[in-house]
C-alpha positions as CSV (number, residue, x, y, z in Angstrom):
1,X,-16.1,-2.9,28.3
2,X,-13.4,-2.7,25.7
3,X,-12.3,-5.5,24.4
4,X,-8.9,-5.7,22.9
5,X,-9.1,-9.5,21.6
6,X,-8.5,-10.2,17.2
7,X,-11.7,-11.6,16.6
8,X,-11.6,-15.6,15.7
9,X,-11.9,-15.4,12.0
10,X,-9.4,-12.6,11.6
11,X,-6.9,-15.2,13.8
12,X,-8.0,-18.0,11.2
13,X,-7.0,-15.8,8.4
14,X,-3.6,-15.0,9.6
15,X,-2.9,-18.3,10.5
16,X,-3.8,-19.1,6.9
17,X,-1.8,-16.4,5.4
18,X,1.4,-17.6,8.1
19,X,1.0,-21.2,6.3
20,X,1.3,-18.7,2.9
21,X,3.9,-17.2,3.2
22,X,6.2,-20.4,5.3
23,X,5.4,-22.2,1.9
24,X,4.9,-20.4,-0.6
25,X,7.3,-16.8,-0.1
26,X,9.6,-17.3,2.1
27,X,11.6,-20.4,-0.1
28,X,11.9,-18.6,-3.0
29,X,12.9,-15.1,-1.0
30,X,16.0,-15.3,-2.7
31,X,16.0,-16.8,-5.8
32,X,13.3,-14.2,-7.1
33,X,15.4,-11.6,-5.4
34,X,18.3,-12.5,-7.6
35,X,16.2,-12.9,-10.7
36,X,14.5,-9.8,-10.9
37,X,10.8,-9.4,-13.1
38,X,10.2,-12.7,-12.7
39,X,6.8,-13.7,-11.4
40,X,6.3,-15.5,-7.8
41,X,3.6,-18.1,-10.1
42,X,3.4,-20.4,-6.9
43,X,2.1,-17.2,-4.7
44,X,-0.2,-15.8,-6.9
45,X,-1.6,-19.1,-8.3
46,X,-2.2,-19.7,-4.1
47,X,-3.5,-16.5,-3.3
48,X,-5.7,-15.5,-6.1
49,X,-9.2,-17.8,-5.1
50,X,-8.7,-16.2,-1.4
51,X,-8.4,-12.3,-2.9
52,X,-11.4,-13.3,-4.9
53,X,-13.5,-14.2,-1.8
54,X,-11.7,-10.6,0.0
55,X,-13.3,-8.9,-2.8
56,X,-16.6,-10.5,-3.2
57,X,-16.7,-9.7,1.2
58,X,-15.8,-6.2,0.5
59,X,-18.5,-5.8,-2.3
60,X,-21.4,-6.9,-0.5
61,X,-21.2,-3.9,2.2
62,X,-20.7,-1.7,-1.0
63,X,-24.0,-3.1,-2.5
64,X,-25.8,-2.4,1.0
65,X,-25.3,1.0,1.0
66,X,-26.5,1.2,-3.0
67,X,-29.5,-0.8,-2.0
68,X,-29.9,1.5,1.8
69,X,-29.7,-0.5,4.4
70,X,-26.5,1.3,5.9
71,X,-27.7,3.4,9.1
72,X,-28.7,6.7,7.4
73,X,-30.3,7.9,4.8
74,X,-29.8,7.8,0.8
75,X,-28.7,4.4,1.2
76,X,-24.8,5.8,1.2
77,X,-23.9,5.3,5.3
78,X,-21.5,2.6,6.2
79,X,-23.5,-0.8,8.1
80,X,-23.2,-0.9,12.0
81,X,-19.9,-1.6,13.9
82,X,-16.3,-2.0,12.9
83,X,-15.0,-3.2,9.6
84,X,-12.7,-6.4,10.6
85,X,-12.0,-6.7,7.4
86,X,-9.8,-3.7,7.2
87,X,-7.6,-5.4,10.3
88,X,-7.7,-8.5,8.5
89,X,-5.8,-6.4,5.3
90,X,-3.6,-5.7,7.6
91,X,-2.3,-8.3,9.2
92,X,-2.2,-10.0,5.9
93,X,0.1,-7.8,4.7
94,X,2.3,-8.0,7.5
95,X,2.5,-12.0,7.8
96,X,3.1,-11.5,4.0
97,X,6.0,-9.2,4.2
98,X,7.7,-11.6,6.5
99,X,7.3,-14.0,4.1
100,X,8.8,-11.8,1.5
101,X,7.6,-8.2,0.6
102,X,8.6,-8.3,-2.8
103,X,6.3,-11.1,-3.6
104,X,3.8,-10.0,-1.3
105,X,3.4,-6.9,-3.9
106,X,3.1,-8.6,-6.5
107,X,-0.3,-10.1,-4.6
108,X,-3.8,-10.6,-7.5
109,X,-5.4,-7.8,-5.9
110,X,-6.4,-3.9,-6.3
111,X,-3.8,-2.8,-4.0
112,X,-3.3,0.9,-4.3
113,X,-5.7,1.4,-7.2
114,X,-8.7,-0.4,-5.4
115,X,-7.7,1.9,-2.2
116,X,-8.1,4.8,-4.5
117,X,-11.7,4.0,-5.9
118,X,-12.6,3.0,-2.3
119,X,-11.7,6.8,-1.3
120,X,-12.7,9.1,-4.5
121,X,-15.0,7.1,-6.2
122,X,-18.9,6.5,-6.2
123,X,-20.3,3.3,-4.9
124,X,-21.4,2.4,-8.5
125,X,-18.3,2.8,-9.6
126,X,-16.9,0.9,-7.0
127,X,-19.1,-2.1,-8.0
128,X,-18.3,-1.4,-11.5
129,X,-14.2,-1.6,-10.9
130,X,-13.8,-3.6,-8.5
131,X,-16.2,-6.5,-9.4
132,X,-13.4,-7.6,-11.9
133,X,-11.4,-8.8,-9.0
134,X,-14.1,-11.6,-8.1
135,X,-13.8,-13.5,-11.4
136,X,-11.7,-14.8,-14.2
137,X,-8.2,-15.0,-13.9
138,X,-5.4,-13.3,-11.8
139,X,-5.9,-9.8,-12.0
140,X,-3.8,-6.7,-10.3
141,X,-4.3,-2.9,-9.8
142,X,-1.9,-0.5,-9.7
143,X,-2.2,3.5,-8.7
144,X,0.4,6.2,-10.9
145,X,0.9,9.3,-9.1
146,X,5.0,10.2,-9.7
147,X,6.0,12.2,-12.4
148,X,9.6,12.3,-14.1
149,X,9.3,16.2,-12.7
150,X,6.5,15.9,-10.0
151,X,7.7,13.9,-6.8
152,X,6.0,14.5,-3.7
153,X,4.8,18.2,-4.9
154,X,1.9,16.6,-7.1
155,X,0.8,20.6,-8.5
156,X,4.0,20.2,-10.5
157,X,1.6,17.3,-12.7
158,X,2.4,17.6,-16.2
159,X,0.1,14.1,-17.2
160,X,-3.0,15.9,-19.0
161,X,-6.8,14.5,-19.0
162,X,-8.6,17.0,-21.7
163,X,-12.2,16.3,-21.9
164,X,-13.3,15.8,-26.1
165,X,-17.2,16.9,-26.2
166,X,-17.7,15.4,-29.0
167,X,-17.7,11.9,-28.3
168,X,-17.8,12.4,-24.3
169,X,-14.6,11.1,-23.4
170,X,-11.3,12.2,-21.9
171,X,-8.1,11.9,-23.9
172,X,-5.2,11.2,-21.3
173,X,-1.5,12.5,-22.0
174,X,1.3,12.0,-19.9
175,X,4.0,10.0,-18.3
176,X,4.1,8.3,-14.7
177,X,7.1,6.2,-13.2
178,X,7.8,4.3,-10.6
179,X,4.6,2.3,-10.6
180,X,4.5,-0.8,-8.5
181,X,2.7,-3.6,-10.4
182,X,1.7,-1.4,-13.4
183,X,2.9,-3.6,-16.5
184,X,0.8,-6.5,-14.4
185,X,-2.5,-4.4,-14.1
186,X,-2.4,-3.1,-17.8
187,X,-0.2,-5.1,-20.0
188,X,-0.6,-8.9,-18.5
189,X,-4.1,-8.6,-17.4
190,X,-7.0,-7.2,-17.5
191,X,-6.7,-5.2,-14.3
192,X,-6.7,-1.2,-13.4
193,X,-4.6,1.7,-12.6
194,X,-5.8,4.8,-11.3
195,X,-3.8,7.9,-12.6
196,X,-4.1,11.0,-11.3
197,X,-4.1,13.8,-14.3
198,X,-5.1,17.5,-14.2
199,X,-8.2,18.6,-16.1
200,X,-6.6,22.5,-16.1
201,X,-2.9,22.7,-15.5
202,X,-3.0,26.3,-14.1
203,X,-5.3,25.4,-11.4
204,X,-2.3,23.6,-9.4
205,X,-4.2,20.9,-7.4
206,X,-7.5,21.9,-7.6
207,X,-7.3,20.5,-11.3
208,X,-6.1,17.2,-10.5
209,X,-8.5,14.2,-10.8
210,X,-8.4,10.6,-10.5
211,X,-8.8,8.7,-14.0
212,X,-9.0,4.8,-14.2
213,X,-7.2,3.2,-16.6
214,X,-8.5,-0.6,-17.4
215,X,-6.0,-3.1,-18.7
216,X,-5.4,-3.3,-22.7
217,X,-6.5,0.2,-22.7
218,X,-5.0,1.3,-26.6
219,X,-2.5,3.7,-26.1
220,X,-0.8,2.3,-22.8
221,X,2.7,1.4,-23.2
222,X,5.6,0.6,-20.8
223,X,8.1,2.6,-20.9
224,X,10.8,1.2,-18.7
225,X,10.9,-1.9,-16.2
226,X,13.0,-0.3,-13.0
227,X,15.9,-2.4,-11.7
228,X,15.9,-1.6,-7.7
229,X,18.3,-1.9,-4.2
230,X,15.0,-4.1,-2.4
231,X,11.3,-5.7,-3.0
232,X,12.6,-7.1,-6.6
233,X,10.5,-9.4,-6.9
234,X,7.6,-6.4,-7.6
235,X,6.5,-5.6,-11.0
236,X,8.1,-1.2,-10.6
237,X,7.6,0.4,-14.4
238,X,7.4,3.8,-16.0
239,X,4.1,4.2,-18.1
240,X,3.4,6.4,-20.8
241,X,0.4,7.5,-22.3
242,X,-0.6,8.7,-25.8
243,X,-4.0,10.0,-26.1
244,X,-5.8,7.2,-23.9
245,X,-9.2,7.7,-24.6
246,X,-11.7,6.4,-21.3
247,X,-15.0,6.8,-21.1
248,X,-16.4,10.2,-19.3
249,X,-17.4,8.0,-16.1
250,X,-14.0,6.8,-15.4
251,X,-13.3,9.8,-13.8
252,X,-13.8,9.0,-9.9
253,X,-16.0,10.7,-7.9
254,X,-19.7,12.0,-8.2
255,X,-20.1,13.0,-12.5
256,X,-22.7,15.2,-14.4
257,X,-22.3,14.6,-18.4
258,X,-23.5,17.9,-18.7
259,X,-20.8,20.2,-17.3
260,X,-17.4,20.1,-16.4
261,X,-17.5,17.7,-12.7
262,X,-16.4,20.4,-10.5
263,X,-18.8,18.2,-7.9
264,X,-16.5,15.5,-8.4
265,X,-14.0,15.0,-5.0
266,X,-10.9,15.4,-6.9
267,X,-7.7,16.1,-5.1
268,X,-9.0,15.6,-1.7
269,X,-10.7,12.3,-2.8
270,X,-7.8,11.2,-4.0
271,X,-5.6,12.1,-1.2
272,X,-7.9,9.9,1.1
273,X,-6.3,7.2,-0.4
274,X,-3.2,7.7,1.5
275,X,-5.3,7.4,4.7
276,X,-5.6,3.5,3.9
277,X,-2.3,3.0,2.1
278,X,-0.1,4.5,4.6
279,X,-1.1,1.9,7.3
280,X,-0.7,-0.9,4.8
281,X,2.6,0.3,3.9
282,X,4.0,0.8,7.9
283,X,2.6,-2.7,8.7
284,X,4.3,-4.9,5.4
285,X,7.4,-2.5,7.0
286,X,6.5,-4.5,10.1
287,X,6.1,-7.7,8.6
288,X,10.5,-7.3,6.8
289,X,11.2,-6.2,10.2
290,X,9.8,-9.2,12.6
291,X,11.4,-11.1,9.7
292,X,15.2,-9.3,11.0
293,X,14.1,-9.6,14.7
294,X,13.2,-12.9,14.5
295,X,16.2,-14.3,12.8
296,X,18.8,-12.2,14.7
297,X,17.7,-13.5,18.0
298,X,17.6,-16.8,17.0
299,X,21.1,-16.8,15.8
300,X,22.2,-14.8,18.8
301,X,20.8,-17.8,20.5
302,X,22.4,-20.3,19.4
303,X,25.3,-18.5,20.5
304,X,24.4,-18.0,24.0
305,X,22.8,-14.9,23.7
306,X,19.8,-14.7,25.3
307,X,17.5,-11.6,26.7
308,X,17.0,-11.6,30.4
309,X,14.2,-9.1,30.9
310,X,14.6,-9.2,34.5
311,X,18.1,-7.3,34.4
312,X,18.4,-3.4,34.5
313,X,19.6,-1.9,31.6
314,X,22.9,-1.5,32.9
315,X,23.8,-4.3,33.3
316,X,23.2,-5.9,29.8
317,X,25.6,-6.2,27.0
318,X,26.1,-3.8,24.2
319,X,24.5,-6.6,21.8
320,X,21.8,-7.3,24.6
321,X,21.2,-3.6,24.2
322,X,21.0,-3.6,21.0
323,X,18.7,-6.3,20.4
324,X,16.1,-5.1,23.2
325,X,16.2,-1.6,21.4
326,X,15.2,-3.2,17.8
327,X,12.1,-5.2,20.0
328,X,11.1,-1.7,21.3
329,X,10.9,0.0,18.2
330,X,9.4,-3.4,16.6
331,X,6.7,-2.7,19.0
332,X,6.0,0.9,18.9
333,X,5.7,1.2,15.5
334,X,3.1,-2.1,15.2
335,X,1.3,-0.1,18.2
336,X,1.1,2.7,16.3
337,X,0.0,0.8,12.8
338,X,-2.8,-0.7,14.8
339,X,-3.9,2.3,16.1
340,X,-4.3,4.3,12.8
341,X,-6.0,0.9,11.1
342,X,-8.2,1.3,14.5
343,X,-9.3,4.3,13.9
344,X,-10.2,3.8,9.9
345,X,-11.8,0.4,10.8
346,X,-14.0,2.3,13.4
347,X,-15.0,4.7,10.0
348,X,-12.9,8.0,11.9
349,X,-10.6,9.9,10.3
350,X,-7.0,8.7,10.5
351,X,-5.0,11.6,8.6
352,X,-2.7,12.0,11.3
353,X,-2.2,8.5,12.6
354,X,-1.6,7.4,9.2
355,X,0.9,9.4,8.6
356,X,2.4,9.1,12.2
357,X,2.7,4.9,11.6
358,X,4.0,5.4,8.6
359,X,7.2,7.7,9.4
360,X,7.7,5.9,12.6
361,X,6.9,2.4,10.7
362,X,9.7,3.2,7.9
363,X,12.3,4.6,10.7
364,X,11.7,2.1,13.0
365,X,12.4,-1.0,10.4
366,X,15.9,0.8,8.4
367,X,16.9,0.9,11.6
368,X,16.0,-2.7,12.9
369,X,17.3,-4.8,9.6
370,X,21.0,-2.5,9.6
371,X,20.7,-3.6,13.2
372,X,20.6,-7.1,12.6
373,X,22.9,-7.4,9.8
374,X,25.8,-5.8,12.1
375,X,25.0,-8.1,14.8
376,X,25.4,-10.9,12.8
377,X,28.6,-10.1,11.3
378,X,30.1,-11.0,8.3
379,X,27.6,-13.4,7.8
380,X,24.7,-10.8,8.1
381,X,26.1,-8.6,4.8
382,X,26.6,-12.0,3.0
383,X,24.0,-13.4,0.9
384,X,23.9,-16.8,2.6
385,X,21.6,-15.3,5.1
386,X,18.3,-12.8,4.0
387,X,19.4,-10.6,6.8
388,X,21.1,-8.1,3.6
389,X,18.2,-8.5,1.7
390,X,15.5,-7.5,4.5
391,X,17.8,-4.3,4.7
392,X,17.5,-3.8,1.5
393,X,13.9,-4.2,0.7
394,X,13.3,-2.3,4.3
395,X,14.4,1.0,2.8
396,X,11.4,1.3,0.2
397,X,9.3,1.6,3.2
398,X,11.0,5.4,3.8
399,X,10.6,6.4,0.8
400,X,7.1,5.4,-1.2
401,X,3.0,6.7,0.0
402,X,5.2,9.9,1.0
403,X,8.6,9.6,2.3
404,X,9.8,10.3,5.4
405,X,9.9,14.1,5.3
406,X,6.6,14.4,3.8
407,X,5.0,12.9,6.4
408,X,7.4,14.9,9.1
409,X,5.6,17.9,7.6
410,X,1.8,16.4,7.7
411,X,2.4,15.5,11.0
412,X,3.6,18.6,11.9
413,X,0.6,20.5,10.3
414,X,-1.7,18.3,12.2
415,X,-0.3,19.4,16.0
416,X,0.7,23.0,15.3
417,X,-2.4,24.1,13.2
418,X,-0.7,25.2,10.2
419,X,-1.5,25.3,6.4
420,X,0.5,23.9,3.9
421,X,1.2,27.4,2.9
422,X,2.9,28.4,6.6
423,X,4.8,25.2,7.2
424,X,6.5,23.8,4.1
């Protein structure tokens, strides 16, 4: 029998995370909107001991698979059943984008650069990175992919990792931009940030690996703090690199010292990381949208307006129609969130699903917070109300872990059967 229930200590943790973001985002949604770069200290300072015990969860199925007690052999199989934990993520990052998803990225945790050592890198050197995030102080990762003249066509990556025999180490050159929370990871703490680099330029993305970067690495150095339309509240720089030396093994994936680590899982490793990320990105879309539903029905309320469910379409309002279309497409993009987190939870591959909640996830909440700003009226594009600023930080959610188009074009490779080469 299937059972569709959220087990009990998932619905503990969300309650946990509501009571979050009630009291510690949502009040200051606006004033660290209007002041932008400056640090959400009550969120952080509240979330960090509960990221810590995330990570210390995370680790110990990790350390079962060093140790081999997974289900297979070679001690690298993942243990028996479905990872909650991955559902949990989830809708934590939802309940925290209601609360505010600026702040919410701007959470003590590995984020995107955690995600990517997850996917490409070894289970030691999981352990190894990731450990970090169980003790000390607050601590943030960060993953650089973008390029001032690389977008979303990655074999255009200029950022160089050239390994120097003599000492066993790669030298990293390069630039990266529009990094979300990479002056917190490198310069104000002692986090990570996983940059991808090619290790032979005229390979296109066969030469492209996955380096990690530890905080108050020498040679790191923001370049530029971004100034943005939405999610100000996040730490977004450019980051430049000068001959950032790391040692040999903080290149992810499976290494041999002895020759070039063309055994390593490189481009496709890293790519996995957009398996995870994509699903957490549709679902904080989710979170600034319930926020817009939410708050336009509420005040349509108090005006009189409410839904009767009962009635055939023809015979509701245009606003009635309008604000039953933005609950349809609320719920048919979560639907489709939970499905792909489903499906990775579950340990299947979610390529397709990912990328299907994420276009549908980033469509489905532009839509929903324009909506609710013109039902509202003048009041809606004033700043009184969040309602403008959960349209503005909605937009992100189109554009980053592969905009819209990008994913258009995955999706479309997935159901036709084509190559990147025949459909582009």
């Amino acid at each position: 029998m299937i059972s569709f229930e959220i087990p009990e200590s998932i619905l503990n943790q969300t309650q946990m995370t509501k009571m979050v973001a009630e009291q510690a985002m949502r009040p200051y949604s606006r004033e660290l909107d209007e002041h932008e770069h400056q640090r959400p200290e009550a969120f952080v300072n509240m979330t960090w001991p509960f990221t810590q015990q995330m990570m210390k969860s995370a680790l110990k199925s990790v350390e079962k698979r060093l140790n081999g007690n997974g289900n297979g052999s070679n001690g690298h199989s993942a243990p028996k059943g479905p990872d909650f934990s991955i559902l949990g993520f989830i809708m934590m990052v939802e309940q925290m984008s209601w609360g505010d998803a600026g702040q919410y990225l701007c959470l003590p945790h590995p984020m995107l650069g955690g995600s990517a050592v997850q996917a490409a890198g070894t289970p030691e050197q999981q352990l190894r990175f990731l450990k970090k995030f169980t003790e000390g102080d607050p601590k943030w990762g960060a993953m650089a992919i973008t390029e001032p003249g690389a977008g979303s066509d990655n074999s255009s990556m200029r950022t160089t990792a050239v390994l120097d025999k003599d000492t066993n180490e790669w030298i990293l050159n390069g630039e990266k931009i529009f990094i979300t929370n990479g002056k917190l990871a490198l310069e104000d703490s002692d986090g990570l940030c996983v940059v991808w680099a090619t290790i032979d330029p005229d390979a296109g993305r066969a030469g492209i690996k996955s380096f990690v970067v530890e905080g108050h690495t020498p040679g790191v150095s923001i370049a530029k703090q971004e100034h943005k339309l939405g999610i100000r509240a996040s730490d977004t720089v450019a980051l430049h690199f000068d001959n950032v030396r790391l040692p040999f093994d903080n290149m992810l994936g499976t290494l041999d010292a002895s020759k070039q680590p063309a055994a390593n899982r490189g481009f496709k490793g890293a790519m996995k990381t957009f398996d995870a990320s994509r699903p957490a990105v549709a679902a904080s879309a989710m979170g600034i949208a319930r926020a817009a539903l939410e708050f336009t029905r509420d005040k349509l309320a108090e005006e009189g307006i409410v839904l009767d469910y009962t009635k055939p379409r023809h015979e509701l309002t245009a606003v009635e129609r309008d604000l039953m279309e933005m609950e349809v497409r609320h719920k048919g993009a979560w639907l489709l969130t939970l499905r792909a987190v489903g499906m990775m939870a579950h340990g299947e591959s979610n390529r397709l699903a990912a990328s299907m909640c994420k276009f549908r996830a980033g469509e489905a909440v532009t839509w929903i917070t324009q909506k609710g700003v013109e039902l509202l009226g003048p009041m809606g594009y004033s700043r009184e109300w969040l309602a403008e600023k959960w349209m503005r930080d909605a937009k992100i959610n189109d554009i980053y872990e592969g905009t819209k188009q990008i994913n258009q074009l995955i999706i479309a490779r997935s159901i036709l059967g084509y190559s990147r080469r025949e459909l582009k």
